[in-house]
N, C-alpha and C positions, 0 to 999 in steps of 0.2 A: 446433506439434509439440512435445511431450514429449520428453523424456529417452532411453527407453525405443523401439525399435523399435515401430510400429506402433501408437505412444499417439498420439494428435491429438484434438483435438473442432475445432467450427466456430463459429462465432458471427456473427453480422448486425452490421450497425452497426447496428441499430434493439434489438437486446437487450443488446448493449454497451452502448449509451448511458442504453436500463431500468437494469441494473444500475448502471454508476457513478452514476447520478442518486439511486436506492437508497440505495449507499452515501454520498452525499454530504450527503445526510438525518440518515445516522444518525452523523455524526460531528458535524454542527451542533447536531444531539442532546446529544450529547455536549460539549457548549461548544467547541467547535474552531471557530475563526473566523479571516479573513484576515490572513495573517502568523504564524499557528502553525507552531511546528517540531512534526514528525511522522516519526516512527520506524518502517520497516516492514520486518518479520523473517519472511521467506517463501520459499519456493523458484521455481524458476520454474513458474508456475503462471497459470490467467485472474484469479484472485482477485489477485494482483500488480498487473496490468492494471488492473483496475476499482481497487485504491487507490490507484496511483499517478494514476488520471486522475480520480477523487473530490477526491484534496488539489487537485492544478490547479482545479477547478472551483471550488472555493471558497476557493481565493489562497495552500493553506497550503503552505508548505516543507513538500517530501520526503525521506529521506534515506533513501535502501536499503541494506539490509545483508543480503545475504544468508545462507540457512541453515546452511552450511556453515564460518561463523565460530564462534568458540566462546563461551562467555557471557559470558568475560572482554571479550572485542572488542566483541560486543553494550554491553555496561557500556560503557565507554571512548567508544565514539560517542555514546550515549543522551546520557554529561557532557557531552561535548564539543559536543554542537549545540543543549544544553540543549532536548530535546524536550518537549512534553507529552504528550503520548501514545506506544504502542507499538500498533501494529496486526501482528498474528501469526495 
């Protein structure tokens, strides 16, 4: 359930599991391998979901920060956990 009265969607474990396999692809893609720090700046949202459980699947550190930090905070964690990537 969203934010907003009346916002929700629904999802399977069977199109969950499509999508974070999906994205779990496309970040190995991307060189991200087990034991990477990874940065993700998102609101709450399914897409949250599917990347926090993409980095699990492929062993990397997650670090959430959500949207309603400012860029300076964003900055400061990104140092601070030495990430390699930013997922937004």
């Amino acid at each position: 359930e969203g934010n907003e009265p009346g916002d929700s969607a629904k999802i399977t474990y069977s199109e969950l599991l499509h999508k974070v396999c999906q994205f779990a692809n496309v970040l190995r893609s991307q060189g991200v391998k087990k034991g990477d720090r990874i940065s993700i700046y998102m609101p709450m949202i399914l897409e949250l979901v599917v990347a926090m459980l993409a980095c699990a699947r492929i062993g990397a550190l997650h670090s959430i920060v959500f949207a309603g930090f400012s860029s300076d905070s964003l900055c400061e964690r990104i140092l601070d956990c030495g990430c390699s990537l930013l997922i937004t």
